[in-house]
NUMARMAR-404014 format. One line per 4 residues: their letters; for each residue z, x, y of C-alpha. Coordinates in steps of 0.25 Angstrom, whole numbers. Last residue first. Example, Ala and Ser with C-alpha at 12.3 -4.5 7.8 and 13.67 -1.06 7.14 Angstrom:
BEGIN
SA	29,55,-4 ~ 31,49,-18
//
This chain:
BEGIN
XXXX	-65,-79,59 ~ -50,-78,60 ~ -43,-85,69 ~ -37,-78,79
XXXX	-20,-77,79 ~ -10,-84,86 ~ -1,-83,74 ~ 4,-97,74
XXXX	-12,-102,75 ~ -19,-93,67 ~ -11,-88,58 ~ -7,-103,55
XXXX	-20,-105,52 ~ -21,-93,42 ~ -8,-100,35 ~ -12,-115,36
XXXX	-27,-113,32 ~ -22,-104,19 ~ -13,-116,14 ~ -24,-125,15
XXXX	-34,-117,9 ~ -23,-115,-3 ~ -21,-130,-4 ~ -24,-129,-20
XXXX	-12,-120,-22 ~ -2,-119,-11 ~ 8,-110,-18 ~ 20,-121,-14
XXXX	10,-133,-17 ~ 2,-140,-7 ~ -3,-155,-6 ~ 3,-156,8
XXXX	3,-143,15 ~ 14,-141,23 ~ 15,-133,36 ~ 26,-126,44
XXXX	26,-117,57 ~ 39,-107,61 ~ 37,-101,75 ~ 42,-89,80
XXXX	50,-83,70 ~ 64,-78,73 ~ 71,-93,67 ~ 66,-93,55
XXXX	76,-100,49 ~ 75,-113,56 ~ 60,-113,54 ~ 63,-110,40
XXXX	71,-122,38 ~ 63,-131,44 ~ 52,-126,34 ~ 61,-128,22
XXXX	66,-142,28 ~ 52,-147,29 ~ 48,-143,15 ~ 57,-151,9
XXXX	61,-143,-5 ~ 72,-152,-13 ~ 63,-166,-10 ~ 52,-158,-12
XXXX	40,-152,-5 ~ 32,-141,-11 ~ 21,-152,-12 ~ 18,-151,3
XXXX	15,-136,3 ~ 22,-126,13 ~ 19,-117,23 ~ 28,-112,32
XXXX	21,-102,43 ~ 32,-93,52 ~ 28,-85,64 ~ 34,-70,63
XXXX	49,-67,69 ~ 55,-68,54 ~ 69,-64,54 ~ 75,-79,51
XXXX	69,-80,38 ~ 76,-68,33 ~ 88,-75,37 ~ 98,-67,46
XXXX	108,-57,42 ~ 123,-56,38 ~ 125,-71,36 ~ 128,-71,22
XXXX	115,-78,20 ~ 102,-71,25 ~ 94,-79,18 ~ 85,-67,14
XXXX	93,-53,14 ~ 107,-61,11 ~ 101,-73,1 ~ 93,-63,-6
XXXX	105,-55,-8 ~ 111,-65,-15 ~ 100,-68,-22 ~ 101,-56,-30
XXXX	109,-65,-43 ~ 92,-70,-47 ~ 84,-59,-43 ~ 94,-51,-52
XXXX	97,-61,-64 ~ 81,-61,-64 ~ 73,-73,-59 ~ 69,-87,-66
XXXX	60,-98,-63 ~ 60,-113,-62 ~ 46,-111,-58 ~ 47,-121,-44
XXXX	60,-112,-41 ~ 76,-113,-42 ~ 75,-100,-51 ~ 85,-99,-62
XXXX	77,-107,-68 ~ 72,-99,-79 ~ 85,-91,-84 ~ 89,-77,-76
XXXX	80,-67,-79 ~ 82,-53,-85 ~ 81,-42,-73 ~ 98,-42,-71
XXXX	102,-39,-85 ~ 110,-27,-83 ~ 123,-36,-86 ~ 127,-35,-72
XXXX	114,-41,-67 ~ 115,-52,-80 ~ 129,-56,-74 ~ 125,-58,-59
XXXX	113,-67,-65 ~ 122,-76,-72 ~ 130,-76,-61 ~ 122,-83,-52
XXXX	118,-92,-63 ~ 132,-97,-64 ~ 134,-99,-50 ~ 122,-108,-49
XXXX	108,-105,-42 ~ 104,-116,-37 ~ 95,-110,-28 ~ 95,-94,-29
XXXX	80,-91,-32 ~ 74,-104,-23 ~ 81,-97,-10 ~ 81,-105,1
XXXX	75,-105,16 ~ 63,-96,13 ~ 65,-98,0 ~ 57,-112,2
XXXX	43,-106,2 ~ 30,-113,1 ~ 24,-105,10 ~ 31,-96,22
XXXX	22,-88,31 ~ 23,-78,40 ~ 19,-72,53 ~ 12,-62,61
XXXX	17,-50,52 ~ 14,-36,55 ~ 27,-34,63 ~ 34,-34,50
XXXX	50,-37,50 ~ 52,-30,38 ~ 64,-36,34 ~ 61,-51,38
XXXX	46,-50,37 ~ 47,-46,22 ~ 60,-57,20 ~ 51,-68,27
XXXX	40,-63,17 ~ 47,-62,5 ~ 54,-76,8 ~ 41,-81,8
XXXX	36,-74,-4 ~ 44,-85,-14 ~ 35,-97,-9 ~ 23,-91,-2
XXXX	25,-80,8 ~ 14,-77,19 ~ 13,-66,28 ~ 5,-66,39
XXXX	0,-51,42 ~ -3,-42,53 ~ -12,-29,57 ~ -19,-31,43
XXXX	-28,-17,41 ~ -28,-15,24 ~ -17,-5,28 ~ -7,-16,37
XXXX	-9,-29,26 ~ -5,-17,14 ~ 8,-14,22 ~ 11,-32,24
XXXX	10,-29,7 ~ 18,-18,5 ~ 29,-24,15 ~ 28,-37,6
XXXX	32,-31,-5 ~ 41,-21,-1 ~ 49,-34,7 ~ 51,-41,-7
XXXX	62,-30,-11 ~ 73,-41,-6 ~ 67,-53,-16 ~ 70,-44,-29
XXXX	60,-46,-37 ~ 64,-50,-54 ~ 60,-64,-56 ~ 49,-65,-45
XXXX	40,-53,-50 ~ 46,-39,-52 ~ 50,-30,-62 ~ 48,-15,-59
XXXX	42,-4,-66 ~ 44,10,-64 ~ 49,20,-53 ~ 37,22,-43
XXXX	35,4,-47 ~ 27,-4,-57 ~ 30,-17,-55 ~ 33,-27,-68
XXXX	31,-43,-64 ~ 40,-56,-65 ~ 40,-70,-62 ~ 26,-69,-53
XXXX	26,-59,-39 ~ 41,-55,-35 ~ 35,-42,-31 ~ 24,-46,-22
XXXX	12,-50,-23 ~ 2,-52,-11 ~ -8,-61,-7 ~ -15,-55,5
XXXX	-24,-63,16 ~ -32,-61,26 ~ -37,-72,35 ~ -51,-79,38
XXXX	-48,-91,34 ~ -56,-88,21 ~ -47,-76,19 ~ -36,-87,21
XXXX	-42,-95,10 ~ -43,-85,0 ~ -29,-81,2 ~ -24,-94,0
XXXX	-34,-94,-13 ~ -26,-81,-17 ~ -13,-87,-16 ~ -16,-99,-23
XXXX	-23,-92,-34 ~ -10,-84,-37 ~ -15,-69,-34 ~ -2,-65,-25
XXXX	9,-69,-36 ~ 18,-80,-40 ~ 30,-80,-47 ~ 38,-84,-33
XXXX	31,-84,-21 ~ 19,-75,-16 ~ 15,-68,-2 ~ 3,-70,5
XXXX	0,-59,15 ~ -8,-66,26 ~ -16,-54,33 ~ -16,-57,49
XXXX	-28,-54,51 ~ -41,-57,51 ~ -49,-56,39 ~ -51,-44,31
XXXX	-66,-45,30 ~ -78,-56,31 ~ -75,-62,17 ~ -61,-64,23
XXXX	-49,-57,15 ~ -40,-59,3 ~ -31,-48,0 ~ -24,-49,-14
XXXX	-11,-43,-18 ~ -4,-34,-29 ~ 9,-26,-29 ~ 15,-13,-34
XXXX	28,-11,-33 ~ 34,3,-27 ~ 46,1,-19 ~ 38,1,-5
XXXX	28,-8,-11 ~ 12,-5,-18 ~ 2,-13,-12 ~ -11,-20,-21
XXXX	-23,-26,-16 ~ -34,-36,-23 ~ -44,-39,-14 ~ -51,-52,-9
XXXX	-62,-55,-2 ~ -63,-70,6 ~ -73,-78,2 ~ -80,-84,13
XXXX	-96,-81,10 ~ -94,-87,-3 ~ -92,-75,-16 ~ -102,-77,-26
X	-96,-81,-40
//
């Protein structure tokens, strides 16, 4: 099929982390060249991974817009996956990442965005990858990034992993750790999420820790959330609201949380779903033209 004057070109890219994992991406870029920057760094959810047709059309849009985009994995990509590592193989995907090593990631990606020549870069963090990208920003505190945006994510206020999550089970998980037994699964549904998933005993009883580094509960240190000093995008669909998930409440309490950045913006899609599918032009329009306007930035041409 002949390629239209406006297709964007599109490259399969691969970084290595600081702990040695190997991890893949696509950058998607204007017909005419790399695009004016920023990049937008699109970083995935739960299960998912950077080449789900969504996400790539997203990308395929923005390149159309006239911006670059990168859709990256990271480790937590699919239920699970095998890494090869210095020192051997190493079991990855949702079920068995460890939610505090999700920095490495997103620092090889935002190092690949400054060789290939990007002076600045939005990052983006769909469902699950926006906590990663609050938590990146938050301990790394990256001068490169012109702002962030969280989509169709309710763990940046709450934490789908631990909700609900009973004394027993709890337990449960504690006793499989000190029995060796802390990579086997916990039952399906252990998760509180739209899969009715499941993650090992170790994800599972380290939420604790979570709660501290993230939430900042305990009262030793501030929210993640609260130590982002970029503009802040929330993007939601309109079918993600619930009588158990309103959305206005989510994003009131992000603006409350966020209380370093300097101007939190909000938008809903009516029709959407949380990955966007099928309203992936719209999806793309809201982001490059909220770098446009919020970011004070040129249009790209």
């Amino acid at each position: 099929m002949p390629r239209k004057a406006d297709d964007p070109m599109e490259r399969l890219v691969f970084v290595t982390t600081e702990d040695g994992l190997e991890l893949e991406g696509v950058l998607i870029t204007p017909q005419s060249g790399g695009g004016t920057g920023p990049l937008v760094i699109w970083v995935h959810g739960m299960h998912r991974r950077f080449s789900q047709r969504e996400f790539v059309e997203i990308g395929r849009h923005t390149a159309r817009l006239g911006r670059p985009f990168l859709a990256v994995n990271t480790r937590g990509h699919d239920l699970g996956a095998w890494f090869r590592t210095p020192t051997g193989f190493l079991l990855g995907g949702t079920a068995w990442e460890q939610f505090v090593d999700s920095p490495f990631d997103l620092a090889a990606w935002t190092d690949f965005a400054r060789k290939e020549g990007y002076k600045s870069y939005v990052l983006v963090g769909v469902g699950y990858g926006a906590p990663k990208v609050v938590f990146y920003q938050a301990q790394r505190q990256d001068r490169q990034t012109l702002g962030c945006v969280f989509a169709s994510s309710g763990t940046i206020v709450r934490d789908k992993i631990t909700d609900l999550a009973t004394v027993e089970v709890t337990e449960l998980a504690k006793r499989m750790i000190a029995e060796g037994r802390g990579q086997e699964l916990m039952a399906m549904g252990a998760v509180k999420d739209s899969f009715g998933s499941t993650v090992s005993a170790q994800v599972f009883a380290d939420r604790a820790r979570i709660h501290r580094e993230f939430y900042g509960e305990g009262g030793d240190r501030p929210p993640a959330l609260a130590q982002i000093r970029q503009p802040i995008l929330v993007l939601y669909g309109g079918l993600a609201e619930t009588r158990e998930r309103p959305l206005l409440d989510f994003i009131e309490r992000i603006r409350r949380t966020a209380v370093q950045s300097p101007e939190v913006k909000a938008k809903i899609i009516p029709g959407a779903g949380n990955t966007f599918k099928d309203s992936e032009a719209e999806a793309a329009r809201e982001i490059v033209g909220w770098i446009n306007q919020t970011l004070s930035l040129p249009k790209a041409v």
